[in-house]
C-alpha positions as CSV (number, residue, x, y, z in Angstrom):
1,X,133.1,22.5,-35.2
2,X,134.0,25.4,-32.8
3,X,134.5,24.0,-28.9
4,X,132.2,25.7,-26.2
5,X,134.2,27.5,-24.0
6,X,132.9,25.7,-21.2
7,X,135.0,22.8,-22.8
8,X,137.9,24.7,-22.1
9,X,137.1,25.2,-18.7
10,X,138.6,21.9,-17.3
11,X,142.2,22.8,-19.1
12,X,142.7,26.2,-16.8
13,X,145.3,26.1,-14.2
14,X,146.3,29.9,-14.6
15,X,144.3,33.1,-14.3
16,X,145.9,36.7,-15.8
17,X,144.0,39.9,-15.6
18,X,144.2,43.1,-17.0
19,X,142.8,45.5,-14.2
20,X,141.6,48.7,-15.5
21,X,138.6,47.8,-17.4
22,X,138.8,44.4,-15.7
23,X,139.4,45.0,-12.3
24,X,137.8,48.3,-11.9
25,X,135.1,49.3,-13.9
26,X,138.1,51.7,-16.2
27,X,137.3,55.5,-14.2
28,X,139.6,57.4,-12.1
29,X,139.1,59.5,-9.5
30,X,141.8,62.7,-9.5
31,X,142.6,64.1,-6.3
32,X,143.7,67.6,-6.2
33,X,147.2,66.3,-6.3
34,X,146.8,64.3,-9.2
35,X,146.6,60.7,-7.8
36,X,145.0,58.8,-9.7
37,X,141.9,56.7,-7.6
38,X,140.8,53.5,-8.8
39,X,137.6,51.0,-6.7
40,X,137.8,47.2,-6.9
41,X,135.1,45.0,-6.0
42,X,135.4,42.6,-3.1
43,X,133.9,39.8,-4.9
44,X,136.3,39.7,-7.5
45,X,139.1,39.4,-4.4
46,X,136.9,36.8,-2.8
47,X,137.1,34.8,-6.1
48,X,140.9,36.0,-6.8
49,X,141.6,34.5,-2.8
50,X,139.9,31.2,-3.5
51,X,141.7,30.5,-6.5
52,X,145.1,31.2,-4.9
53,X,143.7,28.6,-1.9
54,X,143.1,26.6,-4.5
55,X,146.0,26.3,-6.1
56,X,145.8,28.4,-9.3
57,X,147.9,30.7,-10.4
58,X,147.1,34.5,-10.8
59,X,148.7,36.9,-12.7
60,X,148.3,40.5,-13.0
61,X,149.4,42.2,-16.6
62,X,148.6,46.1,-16.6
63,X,150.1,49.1,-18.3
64,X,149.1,50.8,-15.3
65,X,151.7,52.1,-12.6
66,X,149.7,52.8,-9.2
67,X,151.7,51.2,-6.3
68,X,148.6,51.3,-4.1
69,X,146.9,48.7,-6.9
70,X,150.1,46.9,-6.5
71,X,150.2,46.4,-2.9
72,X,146.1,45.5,-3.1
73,X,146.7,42.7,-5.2
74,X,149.9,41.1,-3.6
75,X,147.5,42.0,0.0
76,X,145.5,39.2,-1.8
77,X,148.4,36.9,-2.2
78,X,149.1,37.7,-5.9
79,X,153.1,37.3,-6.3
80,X,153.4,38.3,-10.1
81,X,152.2,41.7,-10.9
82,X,153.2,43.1,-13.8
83,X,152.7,47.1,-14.1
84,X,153.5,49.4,-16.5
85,X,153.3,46.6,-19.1
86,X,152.3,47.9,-21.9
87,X,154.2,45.0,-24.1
88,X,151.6,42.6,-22.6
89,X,152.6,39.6,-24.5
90,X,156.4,40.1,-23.5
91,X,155.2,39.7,-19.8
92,X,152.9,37.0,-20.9
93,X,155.2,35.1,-22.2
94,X,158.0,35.7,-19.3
95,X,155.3,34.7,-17.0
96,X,154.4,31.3,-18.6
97,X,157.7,30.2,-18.7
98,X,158.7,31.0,-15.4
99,X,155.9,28.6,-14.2
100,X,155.9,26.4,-16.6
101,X,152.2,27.1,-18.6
102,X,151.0,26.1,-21.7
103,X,148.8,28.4,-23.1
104,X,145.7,26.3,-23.3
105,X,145.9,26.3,-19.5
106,X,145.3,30.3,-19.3
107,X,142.3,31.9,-19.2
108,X,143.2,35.9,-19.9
109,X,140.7,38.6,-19.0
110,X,141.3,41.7,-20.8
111,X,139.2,44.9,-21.9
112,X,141.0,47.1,-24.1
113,X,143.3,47.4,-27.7
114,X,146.4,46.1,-25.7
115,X,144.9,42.9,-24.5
116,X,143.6,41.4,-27.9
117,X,147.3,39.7,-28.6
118,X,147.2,38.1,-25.5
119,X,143.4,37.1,-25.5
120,X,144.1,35.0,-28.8
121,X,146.9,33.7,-27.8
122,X,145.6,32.0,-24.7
123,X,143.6,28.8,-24.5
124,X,140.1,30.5,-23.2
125,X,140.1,34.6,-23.9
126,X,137.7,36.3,-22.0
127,X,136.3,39.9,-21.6
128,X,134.0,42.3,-19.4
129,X,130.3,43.1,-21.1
130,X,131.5,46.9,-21.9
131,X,135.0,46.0,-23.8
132,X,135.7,47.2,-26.6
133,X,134.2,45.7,-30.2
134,X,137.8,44.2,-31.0
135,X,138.2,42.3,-28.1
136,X,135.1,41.0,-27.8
137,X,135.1,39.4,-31.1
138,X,138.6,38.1,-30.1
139,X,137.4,36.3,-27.1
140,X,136.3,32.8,-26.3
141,X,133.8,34.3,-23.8
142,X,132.0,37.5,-23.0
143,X,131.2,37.8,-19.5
144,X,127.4,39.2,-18.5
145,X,129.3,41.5,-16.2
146,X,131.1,44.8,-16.8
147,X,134.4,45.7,-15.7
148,X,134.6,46.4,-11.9
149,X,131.5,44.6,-11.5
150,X,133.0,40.9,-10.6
151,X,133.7,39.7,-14.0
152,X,136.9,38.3,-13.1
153,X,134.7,36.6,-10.3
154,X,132.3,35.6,-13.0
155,X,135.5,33.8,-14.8
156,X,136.7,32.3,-11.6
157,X,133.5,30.7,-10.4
158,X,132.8,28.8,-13.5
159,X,136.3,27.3,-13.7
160,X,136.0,26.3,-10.2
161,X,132.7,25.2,-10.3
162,X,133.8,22.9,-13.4
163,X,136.5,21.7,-11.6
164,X,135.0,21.1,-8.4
165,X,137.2,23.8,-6.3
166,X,134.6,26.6,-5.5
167,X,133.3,25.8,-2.2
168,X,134.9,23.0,-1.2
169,X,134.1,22.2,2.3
170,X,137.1,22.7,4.8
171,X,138.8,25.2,2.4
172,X,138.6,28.6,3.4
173,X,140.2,31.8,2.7
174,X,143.6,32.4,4.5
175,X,143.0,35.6,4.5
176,X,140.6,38.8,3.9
177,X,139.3,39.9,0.2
């Protein structure tokens, strides 16, 4: 018999996104000089936040290479960020053994072709509503929320809720989202 993957909620001690797709809902801006302009949703850094106050570990994994994501993310008190990763499992891989991580205790979030290694090879392998086919039918879980639209909140919440960290009275965030 398949296990829920609710049951594997109690096992996750380490969060890794993907962030376009993920993160934001996968569109860029241009700017007349060619930057390249991405939105993230504070909810997902409110979730992202907790966690870290919480004691999880988050990890960001993107082939992307903007410097302004960069410095969002580590503004939210993620340390490992990853960019221009396109050999996701090599950084995976570096990542978990750095910390010490099994890979029942990661829950991965990704959205497109280069995340589907990664989402099998993780304990719970998770994805927005508007991935793609593949990895959908390569994750544990499909969130009811699209990319850029706090599915890596939705992901959060539960495991925190199963484990009894979200909302926690006295915790608060140490810093803005």
């Amino acid at each position: 018999m398949a296990t829920s993957y609710k049951e594997l909620l109690h096992d996750i001690t380490t969060f890794i996104f993907d962030v376009d797709g993920v993160l934001t809902d996968g569109k860029f801006l241009i700017s007349e000089n060619g930057e390249l302009l991405r939105s993230m949703n504070a909810k997902d850094g409110y979730a992202i936040k907790t966690a870290l106050d919480q004691g999880y570990n988050v990890c960001i994994i993107t082939g992307g290479r903007n410097n302004g994501v960069k410095a969002r993310l580590e503004e939210l008190g993620i340390k490992d960020v990853f960019l221009n990763a396109h050999d996701k499992m090599k950084y995976l891989h570096q990542y978990a053994a750095a910390h010490d991580i099994k890979p029942e205790q990661i829950l991965y979030m990704g959205d497109d072709m280069p995340d589907v290694e990664a989402i099998e090879f993780v304990g719970l392998g998770t994805c927005p509503q508007d991935a793609i086919p593949e990895v959908k039918a390569a994750s544990n879980y499909i969130s009811h929320k699209n990319g850029g639209d706090c599915c890596a909140r939705d992901v959060i919440e539960q495991v925190l809720k199963v484990q009894k960290k979200w909302n926690v009275p006295g915790v608060k965030n140490s810093s803005s989202y």
